[in-house]
N, C-alpha and C positions, 0 to 999 in steps of 0.2 A: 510453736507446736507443729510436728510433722505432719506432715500428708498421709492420712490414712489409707489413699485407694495405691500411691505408689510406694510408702513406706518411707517418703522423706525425701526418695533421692531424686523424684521431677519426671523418674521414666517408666511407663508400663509396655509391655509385650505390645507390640502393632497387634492390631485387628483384623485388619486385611491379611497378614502373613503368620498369625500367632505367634510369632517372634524367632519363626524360620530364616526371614529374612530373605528368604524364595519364595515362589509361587509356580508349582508343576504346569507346562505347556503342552501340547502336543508340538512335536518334533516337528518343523518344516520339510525338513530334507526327504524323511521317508512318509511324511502326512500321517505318524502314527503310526504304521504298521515295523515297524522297526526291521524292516528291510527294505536294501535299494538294487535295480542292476545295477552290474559291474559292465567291462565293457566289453564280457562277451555278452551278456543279457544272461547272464546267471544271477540271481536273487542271493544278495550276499549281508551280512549283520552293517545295521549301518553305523557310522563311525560318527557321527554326530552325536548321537543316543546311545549308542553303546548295543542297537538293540533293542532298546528300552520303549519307544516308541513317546515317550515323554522327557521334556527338559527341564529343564529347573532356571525359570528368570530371575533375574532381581526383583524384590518389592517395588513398584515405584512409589508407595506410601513412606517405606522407612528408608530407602534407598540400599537397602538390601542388610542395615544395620539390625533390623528384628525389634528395634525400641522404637517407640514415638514421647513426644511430648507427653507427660499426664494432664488430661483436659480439667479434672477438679483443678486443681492447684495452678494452672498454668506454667508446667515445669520449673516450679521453684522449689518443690517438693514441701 
């Protein structure tokens, strides 16, 4: 009989990532404010982020794949 909570096949959505498989950071390079000087000290889009002032890591839960194991079943689905 299948696994009800994964539907048989062993894997549901990570929790930690919801099955992004990322998880948003704050940018190092501009510390979030999504710009950096240049190297006249003009304030320019940083190229890290695009900008964005956030990054997007790996999961370290799913390893960036978005599934983990189903714990009912223990991935056997």
């Amino acid at each position: 009989m299948a696994c009800k909570t994964c539907n048989g096949n062993g894997e549901v959505d990570c929790p930690k990532c919801k099955g992004a498989g990322t998880l948003p950071a704050e940018c190092r390079e501009c510390k979030g404010k999504g710009k950096i000087p240049d190297a006249a000290n003009k304030m320019v889009e940083c190229d890290i982020c695009n900008g964005r002032g956030i990054v997007n890591n790996q999961c370290e839960e799913c390893y960036g794949g978005g599934r983990v194991a189903c714990d009912t079943c223990g991935g056997t689905g």
